[in-house]
C-alpha positions, 0 to 999 in steps of 0.5 A: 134164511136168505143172505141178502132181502129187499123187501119194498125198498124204495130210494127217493132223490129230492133235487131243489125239492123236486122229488124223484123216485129212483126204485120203489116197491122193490123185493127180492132175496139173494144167497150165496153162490147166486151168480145174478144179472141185472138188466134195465134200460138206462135211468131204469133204476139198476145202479141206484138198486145196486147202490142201495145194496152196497151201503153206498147211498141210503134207502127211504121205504122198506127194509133191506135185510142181511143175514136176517137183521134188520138194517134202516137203524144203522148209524154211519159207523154201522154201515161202514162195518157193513161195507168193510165186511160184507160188500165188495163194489166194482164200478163201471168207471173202475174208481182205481186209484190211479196215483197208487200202483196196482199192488198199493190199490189192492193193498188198501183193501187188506187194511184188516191185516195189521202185519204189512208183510201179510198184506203184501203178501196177499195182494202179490197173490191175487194180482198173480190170480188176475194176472197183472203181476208184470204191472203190479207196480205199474200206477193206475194211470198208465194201466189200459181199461181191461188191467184197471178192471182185473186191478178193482176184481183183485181188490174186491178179491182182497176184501173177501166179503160175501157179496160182490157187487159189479156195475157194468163191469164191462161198459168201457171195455172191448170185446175181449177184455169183456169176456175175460172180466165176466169169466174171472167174475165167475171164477171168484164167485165160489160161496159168495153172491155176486150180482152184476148190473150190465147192458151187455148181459151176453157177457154172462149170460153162460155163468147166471144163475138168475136174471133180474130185469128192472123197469120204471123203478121196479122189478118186472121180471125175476127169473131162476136160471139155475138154483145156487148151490149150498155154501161149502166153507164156514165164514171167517170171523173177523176181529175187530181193529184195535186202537193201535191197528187204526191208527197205524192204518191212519198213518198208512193212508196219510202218508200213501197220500202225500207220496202218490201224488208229488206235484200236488205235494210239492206245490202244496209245500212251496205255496205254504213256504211262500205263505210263511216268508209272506208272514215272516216279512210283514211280521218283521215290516211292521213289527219293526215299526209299528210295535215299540219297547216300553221298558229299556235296560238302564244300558241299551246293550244290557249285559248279564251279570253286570252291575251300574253302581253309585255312591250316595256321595257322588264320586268313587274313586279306583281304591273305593271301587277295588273294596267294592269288588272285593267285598262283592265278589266282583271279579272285574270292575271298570271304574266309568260307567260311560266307558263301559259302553258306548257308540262310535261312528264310521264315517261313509266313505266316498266309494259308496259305503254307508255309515255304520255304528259300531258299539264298544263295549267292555264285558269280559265274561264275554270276550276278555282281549289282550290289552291293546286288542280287541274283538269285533263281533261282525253280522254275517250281511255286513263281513265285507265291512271287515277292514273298514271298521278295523282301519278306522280304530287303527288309524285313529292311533287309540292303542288298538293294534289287533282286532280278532273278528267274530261274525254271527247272524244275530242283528245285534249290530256292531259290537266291538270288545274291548280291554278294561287297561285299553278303556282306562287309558284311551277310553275316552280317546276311542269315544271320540272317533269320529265325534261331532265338532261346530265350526262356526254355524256348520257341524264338521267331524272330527276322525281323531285328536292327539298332543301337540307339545308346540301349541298353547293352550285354547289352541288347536291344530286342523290337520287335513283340513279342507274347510275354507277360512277355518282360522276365522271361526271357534271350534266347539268340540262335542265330547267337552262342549264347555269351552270353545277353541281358537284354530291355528294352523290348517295346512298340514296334510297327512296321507297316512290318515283319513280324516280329519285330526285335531292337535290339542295342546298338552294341557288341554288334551290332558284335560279332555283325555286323561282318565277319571279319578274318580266317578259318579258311577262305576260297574262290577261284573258277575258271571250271571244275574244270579250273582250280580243280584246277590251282590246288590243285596250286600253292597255296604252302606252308602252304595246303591247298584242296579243290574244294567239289563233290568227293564225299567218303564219308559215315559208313556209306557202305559200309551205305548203299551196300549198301542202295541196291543192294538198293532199286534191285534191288527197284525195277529187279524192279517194273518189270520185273514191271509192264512183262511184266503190262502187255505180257500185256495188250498181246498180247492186244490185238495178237492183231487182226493174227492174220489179217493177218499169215496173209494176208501168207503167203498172198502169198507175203511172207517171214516174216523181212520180216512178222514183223519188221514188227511190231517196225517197228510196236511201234517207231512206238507206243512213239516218242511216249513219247520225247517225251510223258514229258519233256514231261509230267515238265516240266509237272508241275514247273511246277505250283503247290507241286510237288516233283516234279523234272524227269527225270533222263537216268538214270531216263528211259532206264531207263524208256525203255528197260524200255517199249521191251523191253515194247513188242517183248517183245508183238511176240516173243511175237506171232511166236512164235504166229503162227509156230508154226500152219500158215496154214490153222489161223490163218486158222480155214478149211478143212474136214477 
């Protein structure tokens, strides 16, 4: 029985319907120590032969036979087996993996092996026995033609299957390179068939032990030279690769991939960063003024823990709320509501320097200051505004004499925190920083007010005043928008303070400035919302409290509802249309490995573990992302006047997660290409 039999094979090429006929009629049997040429005139049909044999295109007519078994059933997975154990191709143009080190590209022919050190092993001997150990770790693309050839012999070696196949072997080689490879060819071809198609039969001519001559798609001359001699060792059982052996080559060739090629690599890795900081922006772009909240916290800064409290009667009082806490639990309480969080503004400066807000807030689980301290909580891309938010509470004289500073990358904007004995006695003084006033028909600003024991009362004083004929007109004051003022003086200047100050009378400042009494609403604080609800559900009668970070609905919520769901289904189709224009660009790129991944299925390695490897290496690109757009994100909010926040966890794993569709969407479509063509048409050899 014959290792190898053609029996009226025949390969059929159909090109925009033109059929064409590669081999017809073709019979022929080999076995093993058979050393055979193959002749022809060019398009005679040799390499198509060849092809035929070695799995790496199909066959149309008869039935080709090995070991006796039929072979035109095979499915996919069964010609791979059959590549990876019985067949061993050379090519003419060597298909070296030329980003991958002599020792690598042999390497990948002994994937059976599932111990890396038994592979390496293997491999260092054969390159020995081709004799390129000095260029073992030389890459493929620096090799010279006859090192490229003893590098694929070395790795058809590898394989150890029983037939080598060899397509002119020695047509871009010189004379002596040539004569070497068709003499290591004869000296591995010890209990195997080897079967050479060449123009060049003088090469092997001294080593064939049979010579074939194909014309015109046929066999026309078949001649016995010397008769094989009988195989000697027994062949060697192969076992089968488990799940485990698989996948650990998987990983082998994915991450082989990404590492052999480091421009491709680098520059598939910045243009998916430069794609997700695209995202990133128009996320925050248009989420920022497109997407709108419809529910709010009853305060805008909701604090956890903290609880508005109200009294069926309208007024509580410090001695109400002090049994409220003590019955509750509370552990600090602040009687008014409205000094529990409020917003000053600081004014621009003639410099340049914008406006800011700066929120004061009272939560002591937060930060608990000394009385007559305070802690400003400072975005890092605003820290140069330091001093200038911290000189517009000291100047104002409002009690504040130390202020500690935190800076952080959230986009909370400014935050400063304050003592609960500082907002009792100077709350409302604080609030006034910088507040409104109508002078007549124009709106003024107002730095600070103090007392002046001198004036009356209905009476004020404009210290620092620049505003023509002042005297003439009333002043309104926002901050006790129910009585209107009468100005006195304006000429007094002091240079200690800058901006506007207001002197009131002592009856009128106590008026406007003196603490409540009592209130309409006061809070208690909680260590957490757990026990904030808790104490709600046991507020005596006559109390009502509500948590102030709990959402309650806004006025059309419903509509603005609806057009957040329609902004985020636009949001969502533009990334998604960025990201497949972006993966088109992708593939194109990828489109390097064509060649590559066809020489793994000349090895015999299984399509599922190759095209797989692609995933495993799309995988590798897009990982740095992971931690490039944080980072990134991070630096620009740390950057001077930016209003750039920090990313959020929803809009980084939308974004993580459309580039990680991208990034495997280049890979799926990839395989389904590479799939799709036999070996022979990928790898662009082969005449008809």
């Amino acid at each position: 029985m014959a290792l190898l039999k053609l029996e009226n094979i025949g390969k059929i090429y159909d090109s925009n319907d033109i059929l064409t006929i590669g081999i017809r009629g073709v019979n022929l049997a080999f076995d093993y120590n058979e050393f055979v040429i193959i002749e022809g005139e060019s398009g005679s049909g040799k390499s198509t032969l060849l092809n035929v044999i070695g799995a790496n295109d199909s066959y149309e007519e008869g039935e080709l036979y090995f070991n006796g078994s039929e072979t035109s059933h095979y499915s996919e997975s069964e010609w791979e087996k059959y590549r990876d154990r019985n067949i061993a191709t050379i090519f003419q143009d060597f298909n070296i993996i030329e980003n991958l080190t002599v020792l690598e590209n042999v390497e990948l022919a002994l994937l059976r092996f599932d111990d890396r050190k038994e592979r390496r092993r293997i491999a260092k001997e054969l390159i020995e026995k081709v004799g390129l150990t000095k260029q073992a770790n030389q890459k493929g693309s620096r090799l010279s033609g006859g090192e490229k050839q003893r590098t694929v012999i070395a790795r058809a070696l590898a394989k150890d299957s029983p037939v080598i196949l060899a397509d002119e072997p020695t047509g871009n080689l010189d004379v002596k390179s040539s004569k070497e490879v068709a003499k290591l060819l004869k000296d591995v071809s010890k209990d195997k068939l080897v079967i050479v198609v060449t123009h060049n039969p003088e090469y092997f001519k001294q080593y064939a032990t049979r010579r074939v001559r194909i014309f015109d798609g046929h066999v026309s001359e078949d001649t016995v030279v010397a008769p094989p001699a009988p195989k000697e060792s027994a062949d060697a059982e192969m076992a089968p690769i488990t799940r485990k052996h698989a996948f650990s080559n998987m990983m082998y060739i994915g991450t082989l991939n990404y590492r052999s090629r480091p421009k491709f690599t680098g520059m598939m890795t910045l243009a998916l960063f430069v794609c997700a900081i695209t995202l990133f922006i128009i996320l925050e772009v248009f989420g920022q003024s497109l997407i709108q909240p419809y529910t709010a916290s009853l305060d805008d800064v909701g604090i956890a823990g903290k609880v508005i409290v109200s009294s069926s009667e309208n007024q509580i009082g410090e001695s109400d709320l002090d049994d409220l806490a003590l019955y509750s639990g509370a552990r600090y309480a602040l009687l008014d509501r409205d000094l529990s969080e409020f917003e000053v503004p600081v004014a621009k400066t003639a410099g340049g320097e914008s406006e800011r807000t700066v929120i004061c807030l009272y939560d002591p689980y937060s930060y608990l200051p000394d009385a007559g301290s305070a802690v400003l909580v400072l975005p890092k891309s605003l820290s140069y505004e330091e001093q200038r938010i911290k000189n517009t509470f000291y100047g104002a004289g409002v009690g504040i004499t130390d202020i500690r500073t935190v800076t952080t990358v959230s986009n909370n904007g400014i935050r400063l925190y304050l003592n609960e004995a500082d907002l009792r006695e100077n709350g409302k003084r604080i609030r006034a920083i910088n507040s409104g006033m109508q002078l007549g028909e124009v709106e003024r600003t107002v730095y600070t007010f103090e007392k002046n024991e001198e004036l009356e009362s209905g009476t004020v004083n404009f210290i620092n005043s620049n505003f023509y004929e002042a005297t003439k007109y009333t002043a309104l004051f926002r901050m006790k928008a129910d009585r209107s003022y009468t100005v006195g003086s304006v000429s007094e200047k002091r240079a200690d303070v800058g901006g506007l100050v207001v002197q009131f009378s002592p009856q009128d400042y106590d008026e406007v400035f003196s603490p409540a009494g009592s209130v309409n609403q006061a809070c208690l604080y909680f260590k957490n919302d757990q026990l904030a609800s808790a104490a709600v559900e046991k507020l005596p009668d006559g109390y009502m409290g509500m948590l102030s970070d709990g959402r309650v609905y806004l006025r059309r919520a419903g509509e603005i509802f609806t057009m957040n769901v329609v902004y985020y289904f636009l949001l969502i189709c533009i990334g998604v249309l960025f990201a497949a224009l972006i993966s088109v660009i992708f593939g194109r790129s990828v489109n390097i490995f064509k060649t590559d991944f066809a020489v793994y299925r000349t090895l015999g390695i299984a399509r599922n573990i190759s095209s797989r490897s692609l995933y495993v290496q799309m995988c590798l690109i897009f990982l740095p992302t992971l931690v490039l757009l944080p980072l990134v994100s991070f630096f620009v909010t740390t950057v001077r006047n930016s209003a750039v926040p920090l990313i959020g966890v929803g809009d980084y794993l939308f974004i993580e997660l459309l580039m990680f569709c991208m990034v495997e969407l280049v890979a799926l479509r990839f395989n389904r290409v590479i799939n799709g063509q036999s070996i022979r048409k990928t790898l662009k050899r082969g005449s008809k």
